[in-house]
DSSP file (Angstrom, degrees, kcal/mol; ACC not computed):
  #  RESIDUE AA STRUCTURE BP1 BP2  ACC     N-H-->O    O-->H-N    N-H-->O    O-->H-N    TCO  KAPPA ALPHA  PHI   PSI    X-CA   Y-CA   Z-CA
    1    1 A X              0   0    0      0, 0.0     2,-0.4     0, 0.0    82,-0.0   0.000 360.0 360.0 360.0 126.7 -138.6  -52.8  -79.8
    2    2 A X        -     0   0    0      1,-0.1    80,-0.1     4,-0.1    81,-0.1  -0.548 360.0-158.3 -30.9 100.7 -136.1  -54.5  -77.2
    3    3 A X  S    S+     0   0    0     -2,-0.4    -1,-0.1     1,-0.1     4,-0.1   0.389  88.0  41.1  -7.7 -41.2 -138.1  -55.5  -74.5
    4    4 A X  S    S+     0   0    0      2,-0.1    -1,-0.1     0, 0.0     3,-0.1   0.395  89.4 118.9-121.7 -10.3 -135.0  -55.6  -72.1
    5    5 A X  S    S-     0   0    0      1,-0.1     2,-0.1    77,-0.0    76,-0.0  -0.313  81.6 -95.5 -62.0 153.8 -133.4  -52.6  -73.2
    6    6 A X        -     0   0    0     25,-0.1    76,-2.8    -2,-0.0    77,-2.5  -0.409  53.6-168.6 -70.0 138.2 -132.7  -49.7  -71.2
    7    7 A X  E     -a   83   0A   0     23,-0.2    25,-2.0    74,-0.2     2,-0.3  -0.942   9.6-175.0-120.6 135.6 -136.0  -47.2  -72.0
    8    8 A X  E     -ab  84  32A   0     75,-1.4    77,-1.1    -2,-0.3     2,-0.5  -0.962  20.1-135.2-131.5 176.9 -136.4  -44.0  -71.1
    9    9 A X  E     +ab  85  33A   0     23,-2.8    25,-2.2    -2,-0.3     2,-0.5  -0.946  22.2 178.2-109.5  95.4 -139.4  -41.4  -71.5
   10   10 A X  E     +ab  86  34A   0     75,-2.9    77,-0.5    -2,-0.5     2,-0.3  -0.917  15.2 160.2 -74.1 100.9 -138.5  -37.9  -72.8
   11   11 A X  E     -ab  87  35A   0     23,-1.5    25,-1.7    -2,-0.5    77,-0.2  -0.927  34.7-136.9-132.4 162.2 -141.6  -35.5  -73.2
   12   12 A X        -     0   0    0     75,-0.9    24,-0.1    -2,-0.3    25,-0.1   0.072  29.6-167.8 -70.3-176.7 -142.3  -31.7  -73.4
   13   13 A X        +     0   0    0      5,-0.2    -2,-0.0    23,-0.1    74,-0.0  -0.076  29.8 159.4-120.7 126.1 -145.3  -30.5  -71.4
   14   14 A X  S    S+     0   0    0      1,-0.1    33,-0.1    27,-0.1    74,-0.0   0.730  88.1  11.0 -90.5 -41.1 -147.4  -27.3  -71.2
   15   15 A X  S    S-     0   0    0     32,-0.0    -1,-0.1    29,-0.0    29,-0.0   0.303 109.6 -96.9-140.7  15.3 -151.0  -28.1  -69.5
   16   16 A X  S    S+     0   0    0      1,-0.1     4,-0.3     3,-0.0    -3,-0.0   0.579  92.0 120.2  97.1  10.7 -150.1  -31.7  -68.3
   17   17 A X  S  > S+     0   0    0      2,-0.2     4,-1.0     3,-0.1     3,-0.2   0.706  87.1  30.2-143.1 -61.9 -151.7  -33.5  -71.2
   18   18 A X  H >> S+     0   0    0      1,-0.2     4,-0.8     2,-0.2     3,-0.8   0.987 106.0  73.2 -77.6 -59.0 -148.4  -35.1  -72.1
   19   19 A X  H 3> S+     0   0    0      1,-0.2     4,-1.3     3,-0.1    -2,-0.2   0.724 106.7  36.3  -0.1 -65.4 -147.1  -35.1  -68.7
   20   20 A X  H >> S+     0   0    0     -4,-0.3     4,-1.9     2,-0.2     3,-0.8   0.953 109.5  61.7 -64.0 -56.3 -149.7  -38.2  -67.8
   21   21 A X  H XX S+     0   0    0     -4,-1.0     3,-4.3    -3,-0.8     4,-1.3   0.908 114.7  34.2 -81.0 -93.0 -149.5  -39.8  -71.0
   22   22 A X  H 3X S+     0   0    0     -4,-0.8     4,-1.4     1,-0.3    -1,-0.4   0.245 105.8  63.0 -35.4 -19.2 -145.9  -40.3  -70.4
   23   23 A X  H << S+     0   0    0     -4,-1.3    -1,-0.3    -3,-0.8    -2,-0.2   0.436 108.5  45.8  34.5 -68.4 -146.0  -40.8  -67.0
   24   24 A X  H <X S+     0   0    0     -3,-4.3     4,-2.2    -4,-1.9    -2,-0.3   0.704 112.0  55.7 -86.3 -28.6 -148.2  -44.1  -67.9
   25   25 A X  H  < S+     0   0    0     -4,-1.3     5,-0.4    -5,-0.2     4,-0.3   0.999 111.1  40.2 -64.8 -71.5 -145.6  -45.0  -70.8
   26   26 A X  T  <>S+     0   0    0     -4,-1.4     5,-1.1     2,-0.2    -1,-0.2   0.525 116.4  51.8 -71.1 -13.1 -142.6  -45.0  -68.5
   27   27 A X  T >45S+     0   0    0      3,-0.1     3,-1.6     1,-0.1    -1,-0.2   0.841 113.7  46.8 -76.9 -48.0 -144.7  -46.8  -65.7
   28   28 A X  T 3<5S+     0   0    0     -4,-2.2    -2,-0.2     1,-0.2    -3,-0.1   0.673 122.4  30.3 -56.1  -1.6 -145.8  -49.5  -68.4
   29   29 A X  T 3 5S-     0   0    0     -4,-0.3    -1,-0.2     2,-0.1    -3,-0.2   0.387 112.2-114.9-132.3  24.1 -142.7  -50.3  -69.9
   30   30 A X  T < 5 +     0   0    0     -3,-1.6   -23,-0.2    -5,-0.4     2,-0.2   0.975  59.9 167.2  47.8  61.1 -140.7  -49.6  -66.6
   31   31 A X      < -     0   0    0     -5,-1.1   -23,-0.2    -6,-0.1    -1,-0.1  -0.521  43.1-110.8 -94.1 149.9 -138.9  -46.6  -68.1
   32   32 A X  E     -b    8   0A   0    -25,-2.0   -23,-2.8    -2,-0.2     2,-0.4  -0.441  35.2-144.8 -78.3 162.1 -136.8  -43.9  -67.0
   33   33 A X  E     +b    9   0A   0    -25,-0.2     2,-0.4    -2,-0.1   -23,-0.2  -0.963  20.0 175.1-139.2 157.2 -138.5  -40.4  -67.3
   34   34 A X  E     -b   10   0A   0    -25,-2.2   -23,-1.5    -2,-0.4     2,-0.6  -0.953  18.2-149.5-144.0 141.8 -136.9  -36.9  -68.2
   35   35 A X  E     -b   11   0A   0     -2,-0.4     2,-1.0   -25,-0.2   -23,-0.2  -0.828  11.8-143.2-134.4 104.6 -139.0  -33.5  -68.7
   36   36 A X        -     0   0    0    -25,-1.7     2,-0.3    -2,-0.6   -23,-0.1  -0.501  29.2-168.1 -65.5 117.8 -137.4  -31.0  -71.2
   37   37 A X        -     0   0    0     -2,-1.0    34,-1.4    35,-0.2     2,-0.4  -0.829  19.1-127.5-109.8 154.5 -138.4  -27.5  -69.3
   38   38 A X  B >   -G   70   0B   0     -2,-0.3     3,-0.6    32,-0.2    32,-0.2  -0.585  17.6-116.9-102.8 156.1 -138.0  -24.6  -71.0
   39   39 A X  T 3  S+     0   0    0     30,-3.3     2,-0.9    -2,-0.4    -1,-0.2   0.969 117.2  46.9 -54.2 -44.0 -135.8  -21.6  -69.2
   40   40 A X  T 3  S-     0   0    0     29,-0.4    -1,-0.3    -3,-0.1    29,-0.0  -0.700  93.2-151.5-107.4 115.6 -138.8  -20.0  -69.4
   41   41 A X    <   -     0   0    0     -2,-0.9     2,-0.6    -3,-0.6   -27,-0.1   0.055  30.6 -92.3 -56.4 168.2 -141.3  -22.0  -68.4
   42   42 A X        -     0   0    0      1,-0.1    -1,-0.1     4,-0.1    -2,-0.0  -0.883  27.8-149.9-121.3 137.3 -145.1  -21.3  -70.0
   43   43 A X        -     0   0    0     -2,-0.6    -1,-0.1     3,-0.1     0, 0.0   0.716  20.6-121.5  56.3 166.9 -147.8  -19.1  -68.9
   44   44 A X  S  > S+     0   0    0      2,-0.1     4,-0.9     3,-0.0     3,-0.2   0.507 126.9  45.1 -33.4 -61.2 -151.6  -19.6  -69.4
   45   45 A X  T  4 S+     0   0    0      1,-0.2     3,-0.5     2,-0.2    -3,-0.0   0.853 105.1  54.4 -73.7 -31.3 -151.5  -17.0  -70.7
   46   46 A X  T  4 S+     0   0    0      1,-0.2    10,-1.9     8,-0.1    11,-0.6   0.928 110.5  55.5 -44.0 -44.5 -148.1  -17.7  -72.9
   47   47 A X  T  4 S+     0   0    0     -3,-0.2     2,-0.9     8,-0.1    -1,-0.2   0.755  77.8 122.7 -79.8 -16.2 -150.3  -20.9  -74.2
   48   48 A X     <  +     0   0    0     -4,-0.9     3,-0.4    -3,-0.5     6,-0.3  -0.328  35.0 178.2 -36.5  64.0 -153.5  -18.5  -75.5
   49   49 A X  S    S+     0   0    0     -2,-0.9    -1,-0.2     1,-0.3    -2,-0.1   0.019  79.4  50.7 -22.9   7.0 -153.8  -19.5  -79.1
   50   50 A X  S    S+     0   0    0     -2,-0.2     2,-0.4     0, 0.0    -1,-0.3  -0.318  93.3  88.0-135.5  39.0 -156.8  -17.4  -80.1
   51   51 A X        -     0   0    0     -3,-0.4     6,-0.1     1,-0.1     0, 0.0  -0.929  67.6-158.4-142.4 131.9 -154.6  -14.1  -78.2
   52   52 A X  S    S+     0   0    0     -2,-0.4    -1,-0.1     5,-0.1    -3,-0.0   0.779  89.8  66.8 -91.5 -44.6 -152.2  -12.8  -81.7
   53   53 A X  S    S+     0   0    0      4,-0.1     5,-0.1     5,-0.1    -4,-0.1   0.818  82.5 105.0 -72.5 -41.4 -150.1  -11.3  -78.4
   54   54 A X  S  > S-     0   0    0     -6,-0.3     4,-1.8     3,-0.1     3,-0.3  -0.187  79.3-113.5-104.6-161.6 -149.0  -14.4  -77.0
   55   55 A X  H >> S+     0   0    0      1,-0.3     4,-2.0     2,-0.2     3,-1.4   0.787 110.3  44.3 -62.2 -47.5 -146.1  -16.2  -76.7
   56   56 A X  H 3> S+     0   0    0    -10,-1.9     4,-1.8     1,-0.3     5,-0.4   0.928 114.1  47.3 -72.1 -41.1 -147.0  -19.1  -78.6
   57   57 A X  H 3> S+     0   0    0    -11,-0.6     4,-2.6    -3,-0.3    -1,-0.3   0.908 109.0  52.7 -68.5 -19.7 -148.6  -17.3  -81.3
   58   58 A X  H XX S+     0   0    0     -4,-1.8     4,-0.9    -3,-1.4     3,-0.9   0.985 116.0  52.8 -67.5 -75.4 -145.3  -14.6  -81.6
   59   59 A X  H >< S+     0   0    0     -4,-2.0     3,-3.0     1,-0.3     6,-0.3   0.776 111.8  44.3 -40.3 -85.4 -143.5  -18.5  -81.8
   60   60 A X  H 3< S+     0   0    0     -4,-1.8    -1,-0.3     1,-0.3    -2,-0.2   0.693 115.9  36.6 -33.0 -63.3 -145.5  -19.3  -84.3
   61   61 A X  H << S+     0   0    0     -4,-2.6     2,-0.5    -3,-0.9    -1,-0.3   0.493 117.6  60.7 -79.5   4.2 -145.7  -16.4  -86.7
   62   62 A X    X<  -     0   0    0     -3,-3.0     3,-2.2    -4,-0.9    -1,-0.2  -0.698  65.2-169.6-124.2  86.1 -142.0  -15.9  -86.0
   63   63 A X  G >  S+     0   0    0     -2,-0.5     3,-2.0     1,-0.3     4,-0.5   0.898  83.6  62.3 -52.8 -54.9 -139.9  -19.0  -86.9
   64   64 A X  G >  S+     0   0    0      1,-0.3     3,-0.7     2,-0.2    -1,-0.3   0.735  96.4  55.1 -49.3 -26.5 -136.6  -17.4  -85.1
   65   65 A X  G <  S+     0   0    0     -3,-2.2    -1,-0.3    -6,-0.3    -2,-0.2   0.195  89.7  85.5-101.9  34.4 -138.2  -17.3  -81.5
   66   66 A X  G <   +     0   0    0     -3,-2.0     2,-3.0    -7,-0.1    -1,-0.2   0.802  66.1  90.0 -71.2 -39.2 -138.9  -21.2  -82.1
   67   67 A X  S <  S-     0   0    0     -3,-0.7     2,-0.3    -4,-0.5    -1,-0.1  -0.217  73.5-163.3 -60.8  74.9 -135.6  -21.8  -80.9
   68   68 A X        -     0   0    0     -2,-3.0    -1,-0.1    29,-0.9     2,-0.1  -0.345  22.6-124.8 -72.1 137.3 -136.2  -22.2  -77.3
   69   69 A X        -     0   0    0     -2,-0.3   -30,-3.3   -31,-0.1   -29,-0.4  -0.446  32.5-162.4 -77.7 138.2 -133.6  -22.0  -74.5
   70   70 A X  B     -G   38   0B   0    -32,-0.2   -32,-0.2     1,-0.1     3,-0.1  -0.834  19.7-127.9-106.4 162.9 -134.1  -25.4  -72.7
   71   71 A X  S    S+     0   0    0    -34,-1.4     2,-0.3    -2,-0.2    -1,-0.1   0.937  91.7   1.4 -43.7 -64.0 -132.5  -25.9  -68.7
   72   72 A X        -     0   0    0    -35,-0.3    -1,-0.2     1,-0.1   -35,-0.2  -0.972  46.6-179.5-151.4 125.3 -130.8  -29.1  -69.6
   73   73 A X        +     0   0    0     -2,-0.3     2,-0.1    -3,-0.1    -1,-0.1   0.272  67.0 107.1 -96.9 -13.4 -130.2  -31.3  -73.0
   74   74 A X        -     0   0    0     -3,-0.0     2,-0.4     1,-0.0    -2,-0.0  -0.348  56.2-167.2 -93.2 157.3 -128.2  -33.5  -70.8
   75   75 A X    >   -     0   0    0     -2,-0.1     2,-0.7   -41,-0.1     3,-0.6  -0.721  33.3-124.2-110.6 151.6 -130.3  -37.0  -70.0
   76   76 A X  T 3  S+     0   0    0     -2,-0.4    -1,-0.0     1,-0.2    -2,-0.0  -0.717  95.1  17.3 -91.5 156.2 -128.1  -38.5  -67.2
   77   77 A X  T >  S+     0   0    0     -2,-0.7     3,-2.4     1,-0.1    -1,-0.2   0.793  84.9 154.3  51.6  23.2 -126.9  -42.0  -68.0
   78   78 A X  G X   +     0   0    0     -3,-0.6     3,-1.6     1,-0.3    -2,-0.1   0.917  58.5  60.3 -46.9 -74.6 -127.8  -41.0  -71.3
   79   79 A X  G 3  S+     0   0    0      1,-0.3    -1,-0.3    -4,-0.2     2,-0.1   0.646  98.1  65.2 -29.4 -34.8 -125.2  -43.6  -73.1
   80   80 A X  G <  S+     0   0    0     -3,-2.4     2,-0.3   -75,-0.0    -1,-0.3  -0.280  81.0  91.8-106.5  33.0 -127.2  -46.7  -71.3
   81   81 A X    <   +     0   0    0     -3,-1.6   -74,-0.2     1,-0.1     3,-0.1  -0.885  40.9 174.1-102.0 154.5 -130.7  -46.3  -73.2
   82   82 A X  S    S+     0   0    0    -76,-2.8    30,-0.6    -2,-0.3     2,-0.3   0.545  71.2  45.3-117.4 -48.1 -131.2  -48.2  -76.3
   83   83 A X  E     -ac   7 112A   0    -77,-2.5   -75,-1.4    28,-0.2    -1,-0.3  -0.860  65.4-176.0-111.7 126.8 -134.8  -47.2  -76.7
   84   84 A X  E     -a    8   0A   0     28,-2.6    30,-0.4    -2,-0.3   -75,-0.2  -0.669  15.4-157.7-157.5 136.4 -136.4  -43.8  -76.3
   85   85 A X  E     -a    9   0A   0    -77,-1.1   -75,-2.9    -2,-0.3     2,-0.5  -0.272  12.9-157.9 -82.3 117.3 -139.9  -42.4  -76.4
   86   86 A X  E     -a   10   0A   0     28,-0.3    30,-0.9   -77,-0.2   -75,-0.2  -0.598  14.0-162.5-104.8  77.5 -140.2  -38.7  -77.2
   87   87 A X  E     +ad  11 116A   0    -77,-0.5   -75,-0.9    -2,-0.5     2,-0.3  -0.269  18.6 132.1 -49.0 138.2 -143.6  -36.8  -76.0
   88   88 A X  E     - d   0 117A   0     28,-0.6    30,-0.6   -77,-0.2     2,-0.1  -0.859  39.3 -81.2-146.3-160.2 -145.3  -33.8  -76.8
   89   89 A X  E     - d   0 118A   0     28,-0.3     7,-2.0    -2,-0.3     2,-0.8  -0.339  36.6-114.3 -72.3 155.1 -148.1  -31.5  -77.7
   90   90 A X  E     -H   95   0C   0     28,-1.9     2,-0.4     5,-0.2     5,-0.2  -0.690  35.3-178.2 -54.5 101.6 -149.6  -30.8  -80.5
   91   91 A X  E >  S-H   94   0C   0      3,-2.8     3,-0.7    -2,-0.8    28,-0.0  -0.842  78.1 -40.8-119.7 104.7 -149.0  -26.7  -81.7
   92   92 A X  T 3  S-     0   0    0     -2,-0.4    -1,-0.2     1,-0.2     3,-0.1   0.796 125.8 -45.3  92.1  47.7 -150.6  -25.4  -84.9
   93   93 A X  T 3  S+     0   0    0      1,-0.2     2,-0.7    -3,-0.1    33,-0.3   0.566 122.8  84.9  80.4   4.3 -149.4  -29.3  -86.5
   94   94 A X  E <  S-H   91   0C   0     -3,-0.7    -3,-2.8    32,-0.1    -1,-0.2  -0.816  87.1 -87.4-126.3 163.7 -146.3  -29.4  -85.4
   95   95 A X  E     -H   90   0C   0     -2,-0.7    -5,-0.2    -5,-0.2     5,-0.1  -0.401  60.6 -80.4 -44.6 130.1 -144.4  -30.3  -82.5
   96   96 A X        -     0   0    0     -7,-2.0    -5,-0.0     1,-0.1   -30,-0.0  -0.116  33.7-124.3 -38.6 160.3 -143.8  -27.8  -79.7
   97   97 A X  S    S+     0   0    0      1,-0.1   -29,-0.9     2,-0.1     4,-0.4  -0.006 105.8  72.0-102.9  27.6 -141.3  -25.7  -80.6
   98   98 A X  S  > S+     0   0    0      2,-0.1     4,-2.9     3,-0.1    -1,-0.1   0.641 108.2  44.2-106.2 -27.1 -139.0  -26.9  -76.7
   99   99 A X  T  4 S+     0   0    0      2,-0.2     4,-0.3     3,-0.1     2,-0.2   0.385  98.7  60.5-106.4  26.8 -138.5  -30.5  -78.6
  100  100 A X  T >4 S+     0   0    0    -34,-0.2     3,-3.1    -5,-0.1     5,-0.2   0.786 112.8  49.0 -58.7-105.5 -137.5  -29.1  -82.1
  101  101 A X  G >4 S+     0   0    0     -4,-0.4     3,-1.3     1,-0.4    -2,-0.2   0.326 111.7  47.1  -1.3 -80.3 -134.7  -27.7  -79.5
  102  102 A X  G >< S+     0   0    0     -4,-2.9     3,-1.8     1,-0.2    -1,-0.4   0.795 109.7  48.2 -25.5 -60.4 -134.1  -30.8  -78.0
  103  103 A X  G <  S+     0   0    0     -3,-3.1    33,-0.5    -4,-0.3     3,-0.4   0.717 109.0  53.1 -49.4 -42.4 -133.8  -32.8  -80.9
  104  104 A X  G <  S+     0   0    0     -3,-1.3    -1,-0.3     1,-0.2    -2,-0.2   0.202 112.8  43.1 -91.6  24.4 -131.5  -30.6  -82.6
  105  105 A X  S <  S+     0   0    0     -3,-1.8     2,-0.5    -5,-0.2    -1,-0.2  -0.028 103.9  65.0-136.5  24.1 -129.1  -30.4  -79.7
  106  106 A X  S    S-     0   0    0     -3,-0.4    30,-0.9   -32,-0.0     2,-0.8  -0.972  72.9-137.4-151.2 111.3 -128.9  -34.5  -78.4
  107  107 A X  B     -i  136   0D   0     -2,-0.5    30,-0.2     1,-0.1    -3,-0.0  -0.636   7.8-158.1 -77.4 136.2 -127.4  -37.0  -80.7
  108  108 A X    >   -     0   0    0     28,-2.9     3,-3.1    -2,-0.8    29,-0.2   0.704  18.9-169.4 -97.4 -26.6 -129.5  -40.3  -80.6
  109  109 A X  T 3   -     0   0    0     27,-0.5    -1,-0.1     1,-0.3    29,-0.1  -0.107  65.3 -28.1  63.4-177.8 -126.7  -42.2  -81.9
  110  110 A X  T 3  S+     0   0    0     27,-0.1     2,-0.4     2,-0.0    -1,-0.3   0.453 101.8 133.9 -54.4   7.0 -128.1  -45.8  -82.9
  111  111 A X    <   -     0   0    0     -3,-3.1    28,-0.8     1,-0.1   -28,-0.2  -0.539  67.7-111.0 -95.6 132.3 -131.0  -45.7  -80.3
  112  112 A X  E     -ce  83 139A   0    -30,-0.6   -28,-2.6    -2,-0.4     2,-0.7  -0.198  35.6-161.2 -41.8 109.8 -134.3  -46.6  -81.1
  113  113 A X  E     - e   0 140A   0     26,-3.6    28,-3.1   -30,-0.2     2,-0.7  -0.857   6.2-173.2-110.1 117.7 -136.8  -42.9  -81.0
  114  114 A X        -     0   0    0     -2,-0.7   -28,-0.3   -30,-0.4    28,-0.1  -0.583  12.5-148.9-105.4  86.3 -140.4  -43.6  -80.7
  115  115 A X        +     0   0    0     -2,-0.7     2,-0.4    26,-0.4   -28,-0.2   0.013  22.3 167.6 -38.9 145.4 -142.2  -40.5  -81.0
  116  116 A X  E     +d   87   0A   0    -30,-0.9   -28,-0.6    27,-0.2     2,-0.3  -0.969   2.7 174.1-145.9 118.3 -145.8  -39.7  -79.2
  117  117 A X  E     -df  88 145A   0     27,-3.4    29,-1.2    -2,-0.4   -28,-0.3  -0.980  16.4-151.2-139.0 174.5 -147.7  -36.4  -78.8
  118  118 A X  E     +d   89   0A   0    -30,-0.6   -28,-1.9    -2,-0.3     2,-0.2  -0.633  27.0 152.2-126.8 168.3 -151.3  -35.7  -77.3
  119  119 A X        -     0   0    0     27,-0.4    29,-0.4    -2,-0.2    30,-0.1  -0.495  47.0-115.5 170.1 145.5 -153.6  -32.6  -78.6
  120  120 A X  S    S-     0   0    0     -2,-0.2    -1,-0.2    27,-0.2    29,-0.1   0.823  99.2  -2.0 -44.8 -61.5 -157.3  -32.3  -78.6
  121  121 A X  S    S+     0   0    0    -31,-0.1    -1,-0.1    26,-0.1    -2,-0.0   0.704 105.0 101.7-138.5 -43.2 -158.2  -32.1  -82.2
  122  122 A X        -     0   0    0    -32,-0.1     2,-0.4     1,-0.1     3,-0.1   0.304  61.1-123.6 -26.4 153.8 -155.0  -32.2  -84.0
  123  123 A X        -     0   0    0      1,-0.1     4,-0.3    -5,-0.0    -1,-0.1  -0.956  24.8-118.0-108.3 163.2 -153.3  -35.1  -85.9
  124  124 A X    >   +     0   0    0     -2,-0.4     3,-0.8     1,-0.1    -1,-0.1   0.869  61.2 165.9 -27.1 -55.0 -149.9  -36.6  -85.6
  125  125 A X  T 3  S-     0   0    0      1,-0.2     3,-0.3     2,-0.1     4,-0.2  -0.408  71.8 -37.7  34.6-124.9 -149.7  -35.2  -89.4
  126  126 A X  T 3> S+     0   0    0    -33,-0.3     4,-4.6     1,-0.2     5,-0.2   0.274 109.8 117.2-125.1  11.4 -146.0  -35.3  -90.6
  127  127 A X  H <> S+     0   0    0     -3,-0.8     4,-1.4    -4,-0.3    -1,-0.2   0.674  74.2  44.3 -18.6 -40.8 -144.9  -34.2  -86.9
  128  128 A X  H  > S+     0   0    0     -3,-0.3     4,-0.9     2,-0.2    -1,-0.2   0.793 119.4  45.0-100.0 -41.9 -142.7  -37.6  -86.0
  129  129 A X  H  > S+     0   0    0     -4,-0.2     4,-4.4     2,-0.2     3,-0.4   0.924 112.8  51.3 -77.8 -48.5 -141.0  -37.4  -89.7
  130  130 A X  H  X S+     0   0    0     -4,-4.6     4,-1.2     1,-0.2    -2,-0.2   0.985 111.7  43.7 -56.7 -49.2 -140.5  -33.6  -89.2
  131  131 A X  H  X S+     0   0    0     -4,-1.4     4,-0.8    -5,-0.2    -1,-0.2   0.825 112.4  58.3 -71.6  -8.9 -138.7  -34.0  -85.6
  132  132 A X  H  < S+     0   0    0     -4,-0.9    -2,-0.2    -3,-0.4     5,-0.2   0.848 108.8  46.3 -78.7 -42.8 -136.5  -37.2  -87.3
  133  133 A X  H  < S+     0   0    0     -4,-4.4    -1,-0.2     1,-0.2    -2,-0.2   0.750 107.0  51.7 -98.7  19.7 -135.3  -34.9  -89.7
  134  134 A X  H  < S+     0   0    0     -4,-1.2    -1,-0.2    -3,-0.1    -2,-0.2   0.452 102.7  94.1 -82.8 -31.1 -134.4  -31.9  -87.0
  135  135 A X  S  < S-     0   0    0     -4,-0.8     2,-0.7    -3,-0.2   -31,-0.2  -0.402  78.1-121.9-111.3 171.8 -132.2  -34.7  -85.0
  136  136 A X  B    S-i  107   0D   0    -30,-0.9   -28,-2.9   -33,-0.5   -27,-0.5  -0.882  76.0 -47.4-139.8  78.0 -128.7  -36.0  -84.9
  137  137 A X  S    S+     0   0    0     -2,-0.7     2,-0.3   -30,-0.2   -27,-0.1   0.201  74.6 133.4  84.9 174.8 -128.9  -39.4  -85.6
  138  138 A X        -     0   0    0    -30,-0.1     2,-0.3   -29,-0.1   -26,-0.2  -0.811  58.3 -98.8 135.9-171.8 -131.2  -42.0  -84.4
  139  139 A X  E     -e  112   0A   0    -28,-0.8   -26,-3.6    -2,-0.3     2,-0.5  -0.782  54.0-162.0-149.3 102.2 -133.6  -45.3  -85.8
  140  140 A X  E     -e  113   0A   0     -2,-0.3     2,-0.4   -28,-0.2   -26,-0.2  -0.768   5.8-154.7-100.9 109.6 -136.9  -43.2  -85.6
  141  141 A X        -     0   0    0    -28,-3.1   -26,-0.4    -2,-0.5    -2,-0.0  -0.678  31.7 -74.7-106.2 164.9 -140.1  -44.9  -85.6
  142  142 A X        -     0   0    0     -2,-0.4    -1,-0.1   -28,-0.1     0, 0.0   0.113  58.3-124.3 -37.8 119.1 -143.8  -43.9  -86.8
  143  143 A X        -     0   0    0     -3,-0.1   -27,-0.2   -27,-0.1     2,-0.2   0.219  14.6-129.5 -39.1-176.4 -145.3  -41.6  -84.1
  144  144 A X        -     0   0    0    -27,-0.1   -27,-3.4     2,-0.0     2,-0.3  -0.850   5.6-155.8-149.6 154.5 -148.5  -41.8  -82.1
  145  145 A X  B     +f  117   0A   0    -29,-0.2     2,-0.4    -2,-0.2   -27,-0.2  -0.830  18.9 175.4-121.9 138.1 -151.1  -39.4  -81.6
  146  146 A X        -     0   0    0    -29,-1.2   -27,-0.4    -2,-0.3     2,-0.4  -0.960  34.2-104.3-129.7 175.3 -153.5  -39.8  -78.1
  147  147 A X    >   -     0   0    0     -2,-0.4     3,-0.9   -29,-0.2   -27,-0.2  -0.714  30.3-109.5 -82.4 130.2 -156.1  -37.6  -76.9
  148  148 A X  T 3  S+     0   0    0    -29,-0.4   -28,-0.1     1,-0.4    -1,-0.1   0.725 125.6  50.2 -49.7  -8.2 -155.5  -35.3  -74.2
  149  149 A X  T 3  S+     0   0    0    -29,-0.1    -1,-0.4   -30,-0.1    -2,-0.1  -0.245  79.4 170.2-124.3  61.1 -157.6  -37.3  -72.4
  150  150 A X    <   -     0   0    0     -3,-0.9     2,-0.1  -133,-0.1     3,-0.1  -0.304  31.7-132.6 -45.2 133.1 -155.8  -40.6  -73.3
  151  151 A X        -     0   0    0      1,-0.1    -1,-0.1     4,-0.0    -4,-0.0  -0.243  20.8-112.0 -73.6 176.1 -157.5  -43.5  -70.8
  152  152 A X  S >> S+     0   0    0      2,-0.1     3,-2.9     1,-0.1     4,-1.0   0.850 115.7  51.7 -70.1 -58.8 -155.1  -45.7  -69.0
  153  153 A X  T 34 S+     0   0    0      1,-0.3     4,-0.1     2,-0.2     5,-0.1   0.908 105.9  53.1 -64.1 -26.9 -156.2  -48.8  -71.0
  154  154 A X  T 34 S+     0   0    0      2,-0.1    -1,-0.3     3,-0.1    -2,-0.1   0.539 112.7  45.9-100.3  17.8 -155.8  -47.1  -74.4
  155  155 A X  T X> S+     0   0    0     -3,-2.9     3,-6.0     3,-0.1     2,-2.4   0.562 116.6  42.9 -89.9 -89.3 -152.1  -46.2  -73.4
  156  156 A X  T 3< S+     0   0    0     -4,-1.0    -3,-0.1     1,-0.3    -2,-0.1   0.425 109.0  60.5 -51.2  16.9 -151.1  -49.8  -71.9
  157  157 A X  T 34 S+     0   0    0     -2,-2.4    -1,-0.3    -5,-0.2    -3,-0.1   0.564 111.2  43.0-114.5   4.1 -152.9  -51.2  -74.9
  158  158 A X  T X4 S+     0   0    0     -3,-6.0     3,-0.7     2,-0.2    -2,-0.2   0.828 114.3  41.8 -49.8 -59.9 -150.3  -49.3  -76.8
  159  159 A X  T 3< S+     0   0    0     -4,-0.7     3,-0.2     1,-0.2    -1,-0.1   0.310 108.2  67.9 -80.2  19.6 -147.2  -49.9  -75.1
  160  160 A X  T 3  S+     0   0    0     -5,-0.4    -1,-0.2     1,-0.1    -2,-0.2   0.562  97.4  49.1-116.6 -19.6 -148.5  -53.2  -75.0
  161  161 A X    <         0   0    0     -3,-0.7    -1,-0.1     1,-0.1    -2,-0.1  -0.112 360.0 360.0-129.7  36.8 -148.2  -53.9  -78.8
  162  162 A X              0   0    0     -3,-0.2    -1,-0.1  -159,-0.0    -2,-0.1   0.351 360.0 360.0 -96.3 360.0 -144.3  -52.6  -79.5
């Protein structure tokens, strides 16, 4: 990774877990930051994974309503990053289903994507390969997984060794 290249921090967040983590990415590497929101934002109750009724589980057992309407794909000054770091959670192994959206709607062009997502128990699994091959273009590197309760020091000793 370019050092002096322009960075920014694109993440998803639901319960604020990614939020931070990225948050501390784009302070460490003195990065811009950008928050895909979904048109409709979610719930508590939306996020209920042991509830068959809500939304994320209807997402879930229903591939069509993955396709979330986002606010904005457009990153402002988008053309002047070289490098950028894509956040989210973990949902049932995969990526949230608001940066599948993303991904498949922003061309990346030659710029450097470095995937990230947080989740309690989950792993990365094949998350970071799966959203490289949803996206329009890009030089995609190996994810990282933290813990939703990533420390400070085990972020910055991350961004500290690209």
């Amino acid at each position: 990774m370019n050092k002096n290249a322009k960075t920014i921090v694109i993440y998803f967040s639901a319960q604020n877990h990614t939020k931070n983590v990225a948050t501390k990415i784009a302070t460490n590497l003195n990065a811009d930051i950008f928050e895909i929101e979904p048109v409709e934002a979610y719930t508590k109750d939306d996020l209920d994974w042991t509830d068959s009724a809500s939304r994320v589980s209807r997402e879930h057992s229903d591939a069509s309503l993955q396709n979330v309407a986002l606010k904005s794909v457009s990153v402002p000054n988008w053309d002047e990053y070289e490098t950028v770091f894509i956040g989210y959670p973990i949902w049932w192994g995969d990526s949230a289903w608001p940066v599948d959206s993303f991904v498949k709607q922003v061309n990346f062009g030659n710029k450097t994507v470095v995937p990230f997502c947080t989740s309690h128990s989950s792993s990365l699994g094949t998350s970071d390969t799966d959203l490289k091959a949803k996206a329009i273009g890009g030089n995609w590197q190996p994810g990282h997984r933290f813990s939703q309760d990533a420390t400070d020091a085990e972020i910055k000793d991350w961004t500290n060794s690209l």
